[in-house]
C-alpha positions in Angstrom: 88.0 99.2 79.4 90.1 97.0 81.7 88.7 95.5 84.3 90.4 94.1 88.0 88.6 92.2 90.2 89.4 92.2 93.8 87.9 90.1 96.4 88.8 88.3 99.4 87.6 86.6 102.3 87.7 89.9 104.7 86.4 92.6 101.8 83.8 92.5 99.8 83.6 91.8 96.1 84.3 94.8 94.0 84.5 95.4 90.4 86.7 98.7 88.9 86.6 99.5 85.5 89.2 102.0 84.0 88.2 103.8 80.8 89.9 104.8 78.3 90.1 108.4 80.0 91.1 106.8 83.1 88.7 107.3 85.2 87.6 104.5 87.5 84.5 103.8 87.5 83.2 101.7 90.7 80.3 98.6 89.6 78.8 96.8 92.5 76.0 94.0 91.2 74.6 92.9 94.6 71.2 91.9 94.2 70.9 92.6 90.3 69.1 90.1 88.5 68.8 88.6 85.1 66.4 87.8 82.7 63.6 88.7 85.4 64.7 86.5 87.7 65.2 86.6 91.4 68.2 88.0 92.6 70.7 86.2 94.5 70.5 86.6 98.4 73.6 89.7 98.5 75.3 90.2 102.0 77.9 93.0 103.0 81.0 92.6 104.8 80.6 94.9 107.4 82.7 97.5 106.8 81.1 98.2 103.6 77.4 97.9 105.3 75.1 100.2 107.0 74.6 98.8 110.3 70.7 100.1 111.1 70.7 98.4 107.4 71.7 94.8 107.8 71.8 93.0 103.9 69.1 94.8 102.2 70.1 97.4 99.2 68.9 100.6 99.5 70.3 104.2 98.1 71.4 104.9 102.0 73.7 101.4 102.0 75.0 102.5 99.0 75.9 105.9 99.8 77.6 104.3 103.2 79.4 102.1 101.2 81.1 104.8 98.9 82.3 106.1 101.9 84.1 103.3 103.0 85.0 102.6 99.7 87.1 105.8 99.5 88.3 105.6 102.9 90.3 102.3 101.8 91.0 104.0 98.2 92.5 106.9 100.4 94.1 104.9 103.1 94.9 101.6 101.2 92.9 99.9 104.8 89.7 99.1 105.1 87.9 100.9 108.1 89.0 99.5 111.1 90.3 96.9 109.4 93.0 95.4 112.4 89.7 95.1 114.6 86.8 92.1 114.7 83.6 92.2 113.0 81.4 92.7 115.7 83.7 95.9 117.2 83.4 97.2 113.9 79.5 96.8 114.1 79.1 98.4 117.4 81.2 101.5 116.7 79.0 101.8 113.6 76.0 102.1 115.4 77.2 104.3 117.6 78.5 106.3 114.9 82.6 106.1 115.4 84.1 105.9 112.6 87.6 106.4 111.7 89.2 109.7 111.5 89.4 111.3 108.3 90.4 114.9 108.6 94.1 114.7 107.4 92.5 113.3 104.2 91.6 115.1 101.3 88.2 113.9 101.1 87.4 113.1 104.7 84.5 115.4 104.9 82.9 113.8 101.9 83.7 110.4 103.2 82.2 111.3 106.6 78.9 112.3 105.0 78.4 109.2 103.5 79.0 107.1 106.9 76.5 109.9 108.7 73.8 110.0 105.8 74.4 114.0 105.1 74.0 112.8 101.5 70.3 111.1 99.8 71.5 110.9 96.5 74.9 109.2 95.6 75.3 112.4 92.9 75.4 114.7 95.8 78.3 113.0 96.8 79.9 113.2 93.5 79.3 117.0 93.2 81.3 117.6 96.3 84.2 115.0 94.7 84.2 116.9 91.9 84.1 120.3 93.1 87.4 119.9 95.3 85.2 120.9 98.5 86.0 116.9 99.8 
């Protein structure tokens, strides 16, 4: 497997790993620990976080993540990328997010920002049944 790592100051750190079969395979390690110890404290660059969420890890911030995670894999931005932090925060929590519908998998992505999904699989079965 290759691996590219992408970070900068703006996005978050992200790891993808290509297999042989090239798929791509998305690893995110915030708050994993080692050897029993503590975890580091993990934060989330905003457009990548649940807002109602703030830095704790949970299956919900996960599943809000993927979403935004496709929306820049589909749109090569991040989600409101052009506008500050604390604008993106707001529209967040008032749930306005970016429109999606001229993109292939916008109704999958919008289920992630809205919580329609409890399980990341759930998510994956729509991806992979062509229903995005």
């Amino acid at each position: 497997m290759e691996r590219e790592h992408k970070g900068s100051a703006r996005r978050r750190f992200c790891i993808i790993l290509v297999a042989e079969s090239q798929r791509i395979i998305l690893c995110d390690f915030a708050g994993s620990s080692l050897n029993g110890r503590r975890p580091p404290r993990a934060g989330c660059e905003v457009r990548y976080g649940h807002p109602e969420l703030g830095s704790r890890a949970t299956v919900l911030g996960d599943i809000f993540s993927l979403g935004s995670v496709l929306y820049e894999l589909c749109t090569r931005t991040s989600p409101y990328e052009d506008l500050p932090d604390e604008e993106v925060t707001d529209l967040f929590r008032t749930r306005t997010f970016p429109h999606v519908a001229g993109l292939q998998i916008g109704d999958v992505i919008t289920n992630c920002w809205t919580g329609r999904y409890k399980t990341v699989q759930q998510a994956l079965i729509e991806l992979g049944s062509g229903r995005g």
